[in-house]
C-alpha positions in Angstrom: -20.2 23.8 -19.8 -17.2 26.3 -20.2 -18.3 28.1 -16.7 -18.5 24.4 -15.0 -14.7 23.7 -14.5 -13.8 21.4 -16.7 -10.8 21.0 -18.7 -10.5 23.0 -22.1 -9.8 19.6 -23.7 -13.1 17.9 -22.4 -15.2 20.7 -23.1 -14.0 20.7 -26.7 -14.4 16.9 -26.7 -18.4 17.6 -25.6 -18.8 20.8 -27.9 -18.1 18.8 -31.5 -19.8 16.0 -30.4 -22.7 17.8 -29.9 -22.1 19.7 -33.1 -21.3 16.6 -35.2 -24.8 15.1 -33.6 -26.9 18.2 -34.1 -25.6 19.2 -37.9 -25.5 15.0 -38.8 -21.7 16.1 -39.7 -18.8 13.3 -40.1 -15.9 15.5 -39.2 -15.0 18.5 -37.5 -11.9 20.1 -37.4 -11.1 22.8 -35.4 -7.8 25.4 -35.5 -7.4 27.6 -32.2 -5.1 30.4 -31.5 -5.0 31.8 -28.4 -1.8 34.0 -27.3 0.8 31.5 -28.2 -0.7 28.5 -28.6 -1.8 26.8 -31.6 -3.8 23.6 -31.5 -6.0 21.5 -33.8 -8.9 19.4 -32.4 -10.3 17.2 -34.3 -13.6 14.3 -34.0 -14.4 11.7 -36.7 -17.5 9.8 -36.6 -16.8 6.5 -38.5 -20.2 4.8 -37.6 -23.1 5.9 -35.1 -21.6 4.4 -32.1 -17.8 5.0 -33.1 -16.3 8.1 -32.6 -12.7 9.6 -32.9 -11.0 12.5 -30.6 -8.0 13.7 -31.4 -5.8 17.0 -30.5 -2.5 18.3 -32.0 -0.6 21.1 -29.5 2.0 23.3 -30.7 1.5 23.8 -34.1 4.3 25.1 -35.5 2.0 26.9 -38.8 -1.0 27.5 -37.4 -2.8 26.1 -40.8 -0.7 22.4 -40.2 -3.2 19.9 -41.5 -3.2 16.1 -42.7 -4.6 16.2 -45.8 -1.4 17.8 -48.1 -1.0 21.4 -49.3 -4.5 22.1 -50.8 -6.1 22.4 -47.7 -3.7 23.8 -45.9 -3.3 26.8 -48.6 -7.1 27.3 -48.2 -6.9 27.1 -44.6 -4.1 30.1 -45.1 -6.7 32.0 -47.3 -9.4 31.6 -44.9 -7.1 32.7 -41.7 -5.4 35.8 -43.4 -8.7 37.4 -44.9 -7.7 37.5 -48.3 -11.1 35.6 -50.0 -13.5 37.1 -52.2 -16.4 37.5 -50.7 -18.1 38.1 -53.8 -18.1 34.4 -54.6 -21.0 32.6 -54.3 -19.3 30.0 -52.6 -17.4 32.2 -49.7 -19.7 33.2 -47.0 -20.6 36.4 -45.5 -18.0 36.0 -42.8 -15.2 34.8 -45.3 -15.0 31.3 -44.9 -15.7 28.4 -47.2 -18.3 26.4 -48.6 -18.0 23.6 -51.1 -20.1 21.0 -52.4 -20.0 17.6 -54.7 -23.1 17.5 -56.5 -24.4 14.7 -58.7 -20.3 13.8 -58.5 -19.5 16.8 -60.4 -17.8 19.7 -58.3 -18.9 23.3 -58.5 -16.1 24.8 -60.1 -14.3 28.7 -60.5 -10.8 30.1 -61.1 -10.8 29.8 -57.6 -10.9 26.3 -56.2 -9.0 25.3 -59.4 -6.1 27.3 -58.3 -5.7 25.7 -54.4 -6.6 22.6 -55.7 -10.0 21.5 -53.7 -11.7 20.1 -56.6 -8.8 17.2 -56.2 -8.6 16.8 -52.3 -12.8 16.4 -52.7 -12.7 13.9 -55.5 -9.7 11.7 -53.7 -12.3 10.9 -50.9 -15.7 9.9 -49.8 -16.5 13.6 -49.0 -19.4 15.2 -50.6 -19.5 18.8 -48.6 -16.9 21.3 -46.5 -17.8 24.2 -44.9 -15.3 26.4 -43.1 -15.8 29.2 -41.4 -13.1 31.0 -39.0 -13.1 32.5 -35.4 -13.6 36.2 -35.5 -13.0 38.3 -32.0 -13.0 41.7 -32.5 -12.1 41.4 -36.5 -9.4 39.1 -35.5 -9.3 35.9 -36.8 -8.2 33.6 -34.0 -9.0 30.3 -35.9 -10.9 28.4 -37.9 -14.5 25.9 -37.6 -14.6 23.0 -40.4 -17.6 20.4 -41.0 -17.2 17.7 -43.5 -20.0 15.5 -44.5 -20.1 12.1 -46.7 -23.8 13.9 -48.2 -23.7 16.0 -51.0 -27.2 17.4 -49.7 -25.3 18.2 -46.0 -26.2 22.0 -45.0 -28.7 24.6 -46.5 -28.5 28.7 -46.4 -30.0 29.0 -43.7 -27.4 26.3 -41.6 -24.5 28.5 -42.8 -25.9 31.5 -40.9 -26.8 30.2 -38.0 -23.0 28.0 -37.6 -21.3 31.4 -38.4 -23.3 32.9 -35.6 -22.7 30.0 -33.4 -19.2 29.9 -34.1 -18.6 33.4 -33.1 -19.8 32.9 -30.0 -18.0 29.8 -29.5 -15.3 31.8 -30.0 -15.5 34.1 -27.3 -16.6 31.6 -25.4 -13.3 29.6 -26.2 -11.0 32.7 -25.3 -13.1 33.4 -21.8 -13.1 29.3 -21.2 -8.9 29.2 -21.7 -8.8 32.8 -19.7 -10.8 31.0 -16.8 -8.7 27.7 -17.4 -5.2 29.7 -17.2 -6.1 31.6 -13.9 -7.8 28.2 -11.7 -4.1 26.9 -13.3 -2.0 30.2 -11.8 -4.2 29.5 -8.6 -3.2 26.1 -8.1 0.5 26.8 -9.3 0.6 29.6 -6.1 -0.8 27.4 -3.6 1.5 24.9 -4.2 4.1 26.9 -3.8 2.8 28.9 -1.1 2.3 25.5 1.0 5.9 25.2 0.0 6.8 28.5 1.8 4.8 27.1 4.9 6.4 24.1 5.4 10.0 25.3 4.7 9.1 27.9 7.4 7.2 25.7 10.2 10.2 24.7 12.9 11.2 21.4 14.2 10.2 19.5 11.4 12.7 16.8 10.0 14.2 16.6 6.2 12.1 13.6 5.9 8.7 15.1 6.7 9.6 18.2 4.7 9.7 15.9 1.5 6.9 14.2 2.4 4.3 17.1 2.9 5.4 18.9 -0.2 4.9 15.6 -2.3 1.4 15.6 -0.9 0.6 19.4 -2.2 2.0 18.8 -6.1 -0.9 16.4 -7.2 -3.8 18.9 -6.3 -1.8 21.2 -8.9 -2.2 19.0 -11.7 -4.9 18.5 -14.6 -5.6 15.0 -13.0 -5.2 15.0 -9.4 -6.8 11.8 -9.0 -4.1 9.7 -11.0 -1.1 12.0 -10.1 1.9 10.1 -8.3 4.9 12.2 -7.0 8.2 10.7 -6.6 11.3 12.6 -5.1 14.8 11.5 -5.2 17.8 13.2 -3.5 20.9 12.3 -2.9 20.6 9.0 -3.6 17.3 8.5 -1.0 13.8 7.5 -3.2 11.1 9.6 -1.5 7.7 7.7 -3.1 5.0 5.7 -1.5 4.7 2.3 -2.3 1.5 2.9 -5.0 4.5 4.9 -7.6 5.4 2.8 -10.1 7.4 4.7 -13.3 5.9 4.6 -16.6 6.3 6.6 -20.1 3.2 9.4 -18.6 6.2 11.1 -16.9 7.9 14.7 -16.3 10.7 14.9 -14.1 13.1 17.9 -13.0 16.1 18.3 -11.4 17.0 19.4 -7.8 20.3 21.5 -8.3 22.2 22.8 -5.3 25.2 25.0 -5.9 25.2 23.8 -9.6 25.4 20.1 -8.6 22.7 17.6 -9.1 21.5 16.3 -5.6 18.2 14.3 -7.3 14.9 14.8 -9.4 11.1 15.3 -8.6 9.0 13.2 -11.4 5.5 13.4 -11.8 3.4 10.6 -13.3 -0.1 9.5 -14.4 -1.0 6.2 -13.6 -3.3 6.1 -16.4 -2.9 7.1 -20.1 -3.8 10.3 -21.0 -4.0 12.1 -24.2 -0.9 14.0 -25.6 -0.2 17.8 -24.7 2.1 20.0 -24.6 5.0 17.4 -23.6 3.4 14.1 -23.4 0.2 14.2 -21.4 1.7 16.9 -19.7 0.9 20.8 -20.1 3.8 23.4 -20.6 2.3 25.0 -17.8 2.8 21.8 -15.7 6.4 21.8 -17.0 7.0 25.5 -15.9 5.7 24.5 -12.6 7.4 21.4 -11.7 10.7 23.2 -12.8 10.6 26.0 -10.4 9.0 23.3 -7.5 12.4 21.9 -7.8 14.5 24.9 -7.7 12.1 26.0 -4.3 13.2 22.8 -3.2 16.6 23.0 -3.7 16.6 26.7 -2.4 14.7 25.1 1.3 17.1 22.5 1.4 19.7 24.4 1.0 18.8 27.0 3.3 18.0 23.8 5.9 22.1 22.9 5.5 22.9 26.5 6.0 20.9 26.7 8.9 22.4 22.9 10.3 25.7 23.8 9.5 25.5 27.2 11.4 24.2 25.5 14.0 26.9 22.6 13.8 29.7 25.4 14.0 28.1 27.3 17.0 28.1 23.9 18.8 32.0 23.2 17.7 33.1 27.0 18.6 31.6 26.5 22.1 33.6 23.0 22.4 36.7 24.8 21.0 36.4 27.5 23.9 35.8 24.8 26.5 38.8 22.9 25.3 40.7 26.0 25.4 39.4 26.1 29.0 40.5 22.8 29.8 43.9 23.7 28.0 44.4 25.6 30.5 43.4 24.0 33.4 45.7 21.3 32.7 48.2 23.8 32.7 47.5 25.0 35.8 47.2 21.5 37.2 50.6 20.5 35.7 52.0 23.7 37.0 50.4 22.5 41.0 51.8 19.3 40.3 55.4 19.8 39.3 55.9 21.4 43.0 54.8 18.9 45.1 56.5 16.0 42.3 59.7 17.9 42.8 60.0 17.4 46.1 59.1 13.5 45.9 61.8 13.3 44.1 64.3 15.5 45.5 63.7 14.3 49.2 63.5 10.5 47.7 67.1 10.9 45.9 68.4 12.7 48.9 67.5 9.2 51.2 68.7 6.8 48.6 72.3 8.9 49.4 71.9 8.3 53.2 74.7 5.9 54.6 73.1 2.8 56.0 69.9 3.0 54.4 68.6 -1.1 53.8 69.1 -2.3 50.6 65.0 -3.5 49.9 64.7 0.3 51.0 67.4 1.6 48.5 65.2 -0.1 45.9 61.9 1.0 47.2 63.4 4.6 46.7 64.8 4.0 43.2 61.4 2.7 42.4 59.6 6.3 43.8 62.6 8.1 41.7 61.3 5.9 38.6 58.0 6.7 38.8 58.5 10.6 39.8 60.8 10.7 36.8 57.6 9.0 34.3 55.2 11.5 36.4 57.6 14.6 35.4 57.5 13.4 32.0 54.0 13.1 31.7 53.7 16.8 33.2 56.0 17.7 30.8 53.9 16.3 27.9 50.5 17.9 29.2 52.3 21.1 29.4 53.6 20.5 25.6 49.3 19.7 24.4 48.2 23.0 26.8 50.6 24.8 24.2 51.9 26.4 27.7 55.7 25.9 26.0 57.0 28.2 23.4 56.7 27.3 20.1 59.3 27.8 17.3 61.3 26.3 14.8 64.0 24.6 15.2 66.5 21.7 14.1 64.6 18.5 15.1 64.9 14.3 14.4 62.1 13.8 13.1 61.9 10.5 14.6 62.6 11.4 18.2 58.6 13.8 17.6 56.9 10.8 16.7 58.1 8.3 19.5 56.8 11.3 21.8 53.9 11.7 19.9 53.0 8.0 20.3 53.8 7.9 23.9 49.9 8.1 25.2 48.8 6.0 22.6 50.9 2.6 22.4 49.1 1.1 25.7 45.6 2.5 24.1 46.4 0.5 21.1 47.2 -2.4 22.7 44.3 -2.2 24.7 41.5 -1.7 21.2 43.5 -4.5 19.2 45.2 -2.3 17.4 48.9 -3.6 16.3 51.0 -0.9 16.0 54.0 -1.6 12.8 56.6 0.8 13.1 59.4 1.0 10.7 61.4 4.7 11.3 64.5 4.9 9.4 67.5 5.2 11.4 69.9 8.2 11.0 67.6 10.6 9.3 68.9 13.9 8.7 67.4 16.9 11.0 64.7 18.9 9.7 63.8 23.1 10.7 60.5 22.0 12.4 58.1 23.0 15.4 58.3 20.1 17.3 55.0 21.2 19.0 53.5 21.4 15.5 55.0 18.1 14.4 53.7 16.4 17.1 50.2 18.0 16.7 50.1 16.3 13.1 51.1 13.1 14.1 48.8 12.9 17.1 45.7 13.7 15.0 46.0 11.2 12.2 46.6 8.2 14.3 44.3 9.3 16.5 41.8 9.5 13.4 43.3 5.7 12.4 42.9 4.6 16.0 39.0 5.8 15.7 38.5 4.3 12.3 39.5 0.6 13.4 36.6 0.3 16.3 37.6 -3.8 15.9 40.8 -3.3 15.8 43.4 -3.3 13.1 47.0 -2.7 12.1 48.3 0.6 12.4 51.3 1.3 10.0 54.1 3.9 10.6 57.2 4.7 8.9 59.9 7.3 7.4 61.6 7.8 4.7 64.1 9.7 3.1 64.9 11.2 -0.5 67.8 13.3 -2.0 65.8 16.7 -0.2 62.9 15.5 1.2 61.6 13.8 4.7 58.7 11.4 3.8 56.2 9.9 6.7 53.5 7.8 6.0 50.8 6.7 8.0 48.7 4.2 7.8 45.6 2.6 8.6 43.1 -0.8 8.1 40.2 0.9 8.9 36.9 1.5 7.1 38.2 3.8 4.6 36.6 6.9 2.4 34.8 7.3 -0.2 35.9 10.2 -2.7 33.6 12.8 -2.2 34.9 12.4 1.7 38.2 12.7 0.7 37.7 15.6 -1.6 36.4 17.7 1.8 38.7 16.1 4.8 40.9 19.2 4.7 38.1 21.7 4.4 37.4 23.4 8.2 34.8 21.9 10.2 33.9 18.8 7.9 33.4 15.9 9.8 32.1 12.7 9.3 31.7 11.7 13.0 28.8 11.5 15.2 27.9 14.8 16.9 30.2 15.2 20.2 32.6 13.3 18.7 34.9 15.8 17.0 35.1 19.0 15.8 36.2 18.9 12.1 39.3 21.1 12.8 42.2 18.3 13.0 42.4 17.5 9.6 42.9 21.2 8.4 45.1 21.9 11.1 47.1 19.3 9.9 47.0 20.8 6.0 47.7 24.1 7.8 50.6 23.0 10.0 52.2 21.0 6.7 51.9 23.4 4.2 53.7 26.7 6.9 56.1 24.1 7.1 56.9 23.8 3.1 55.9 20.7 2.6 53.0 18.4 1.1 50.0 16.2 2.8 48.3 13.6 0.3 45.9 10.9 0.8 45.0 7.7 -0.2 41.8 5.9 0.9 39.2 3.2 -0.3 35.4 2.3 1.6 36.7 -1.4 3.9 40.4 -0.9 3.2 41.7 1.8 4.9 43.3 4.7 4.5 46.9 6.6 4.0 48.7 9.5 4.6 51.9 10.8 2.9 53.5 13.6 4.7 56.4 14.9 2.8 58.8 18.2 4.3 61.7 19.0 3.1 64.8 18.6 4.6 66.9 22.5 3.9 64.6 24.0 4.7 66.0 27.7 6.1 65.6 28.8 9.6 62.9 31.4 10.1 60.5 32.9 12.7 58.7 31.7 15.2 55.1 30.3 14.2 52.3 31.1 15.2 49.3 27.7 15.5 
């Protein structure tokens, strides 16, 4: 039976049964000690067909028993050595044997002194033997049979258990060496599957989970009745047939010191209790460092993503810097030929004679040549092809350029621009490029977060030294842990293609060179708003580089 496989539970179960059976016993008791474990098995026959199993793990004192301090000082005796072995009642191999006869107890010096004679008496036992586990002269536990007869056991019994028990201990020792090592085997080919998957390409988050659910079960005492669930970040990873119950052990999946979820492991079925519940410390060890594997795969996965992610947004950058400067070529080939629209258009509005519906066809190409310039102008001012430096600036004036390109969008996406600047604000030291940089990105952030439309509220303020501008927005809002990373480079909640994570921090960047402070206040379906404060003295200084 110990070479067959099974558990070192079930072939203790099957081992004192057949003792009990074969000596006619009514209880054994057995004490084990292997490297650091401790545990008491124990099987109570209280009729011919009804039999009791019972295990206790982790004994603190390796002598723990039920039955008060008596037995467990004689147990002590027994395990440390220290018995006569002169005594008629000690056996050959230093254990114990006791016996009620005609209800009067065999007494000496000894038994009187650890009390037997009264743990005997208090009962309906007649007869104890104990005997302990010797392997190589070291005791590594103890063998008890306890019998309701006071004729249970002869001489020649007491040899033949002591021989039996010997080898039952070796056996024992070999059985939990063999049990340990199929446990290190399943605990590496768990993991190793673990290493597989994290390393076989193309295969989604999702999957990943998945297939390393399906290899923990296989690693447990009960494979049959193991259920796997996996939580993270909020997501339940479990098939429908997990249902939660007390038969659980459960770890956490840290990342970076923060909890992202949990791996728990449950029996569907009771089973009896080990080292934490039905659950071996082994098993605890393992599912502990299956979650930190975990944690390290997935967070290797989001290294990998976001590597990926910025690769992607510093070949967009360099195209956009591309298309920076195509436009200023463009606006550069168009200013010539725009010049002399205009030029040519003025110089026949000043011709003598000229009709007057002509006149007015002439002041309508000046018109338009003039808005043309001005958008030239304005590309030239986003291609960053004019100079950029601080300088006195109305604050004011920056933002109704800034929104120049964007009221007709708004009007267009249902977007009702409210804007409220106060009049006769006092002149700030600003770039006007940079200015205008910061106010182009957050509405255009507001614009995209009102898809249906909205109300798009701006307005400045004033204070004794400060220039407040506030921007806001009724679109869907953040959530904190957003908010917490909007200014951080390359964070983006947008749909691949659709931004590059950089505004935001630009924005912080551009702010904070200038002296002043960007805050934000959002909440999920209500929005969101920005408070830009820069102070109004502050001193000239040099030019600033983006």
């Amino acid at each position: 039976m110990a070479n067959s496989g099974m558990t070192r539970t079930y072939f203790l179960r099957k081992t004192l049964r057949l003792m009990l059976e074969f000596f006619n016993a009514d209880e054994v008791n057995l004490l084990l000690r292997v490297y650091d474990d401790s545990t008491r098995f124990e099987l109570i026959k209280y009729s011919p067909d009804d039999f009791r199993f019972n295990f206790f793990p982790q004994l603190n004192n390796a002598s723990l028993h039920d039955y008060g301090t008596a037995l467990d000082e004689h147990w002590n005796y027994i395990l440390s050595g220290n018995i006569n072995k002169s005594v008629s009642f000690v056996t050959k191999e230093g254990g114990l044997w006791i016996r009620m006869l005609d209800n009067q107890i065999i007494k000496n010096d000894f038994i009187r002194e650890i009390q037997l004679d009264k743990y005997l008496a208090a009962g309906e036992l007649k007869c104890l033997f104990i005997t302990p586990f010797l392997l190589d002269n070291e005791r590594i536990g103890l063998f008890e049979l306890k019998s309701r007869s006071e004729r249970f056991l002869c001489d020649f019994d007491i040899d033949f258990i002591e021989t039996f028990v010997h080898t039952l201990g070796m056996t024992l020792l070999n059985q939990h060496t063999q049990a340990a090592l199929q446990e290190r085997v399943k605990e590496l080919s768990c993991l190793y599957g673990m290493s597989q998957i994290a390393e076989t390409p193309y295969v989604s988050l999702d999957d990943l989970i998945y297939s390393i659910m399906d290899l923990i079960p296989p690693a447990w005492q009960y494979p049959e009745i193991t259920r796997t669930r996996i939580i993270l970040d909020g997501i339940d990873y479990s098939l429908p047939d997990f249902e939660s119950n007390d038969n659980k052990l459960a770890s956490d999946i840290m990342i970076d010191n923060k909890k992202r979820g949990k791996i728990e492991i449950i029996y569907t079925r009771e089973r009896p209790e080990l080292d934490e519940g039905p659950f071996l410390k082994e098993e605890r060890k393992l599912l502990d460092t299956v979650a930190k594997e975990l944690a390290m795969i997935i967070k290797r996965r989001e290294s990998e993503e976001d590597k990926n992610r910025l690769q992607n947004q510093l070949h967009h950058a360099d195209r956009l810097a591309t298309v920076g400067e195509l436009a200023a070529g463009l606006a550069h080939e168009i200013n010539e030929p725009l010049g002399s629209i205009l030029g040519f258009a003025q110089l026949a509005g000043k011709y003598p004679g000229v009709p007057d519906q002509v006149k007015r066809d002439l002041e309508k190409i000046v018109r338009s040549s003039l808005h043309a310039r001005e958008i030239v102008k304005k590309m030239t001012l986003f291609s960053r092809q004019v100079t950029a430096q601080k300088k006195q600036i109305d604050i004011n004036q920056v933002i109704e350029d800034s929104l120049y390109f964007y009221k007709s969008r708004c009007q267009k996406e249902g977007i009702k621009l409210d804007i409220k600047l106060q009049p006769d604000l006092p002149f700030i030291i600003a770039d006007p490029v940079h200015i205008n940089q910061v106010v182009v990105n957050i509405v255009v952030n507001a614009m995209q977060a009102m898809p249906h439309g909205g109300v798009l509220n701006i307005k400045t303020l004033t204070s004794a030294d400060e220039i407040m501008l506030i921007i806001k927005d009724t679109g869907v809002g953040m959530k904190e842990e957003v908010m917490e990373q909007i200014f951080y480079p390359f964070f983006t909640t947008k749909k691949a293609g659709q931004g590059l994570g950089l505004g935001l921090s630009v924005v912080h960047g551009i702010i904070t060179a200038h002296g002043g402070s960007i805050s934000v206040i959002s909440e999920p379906g209500k929005g969101t708003e920005f408070k830009i404060s820069l102070p109004i003295n502050l001193p000239a200084a040099s030019n600033t580089s983006e």
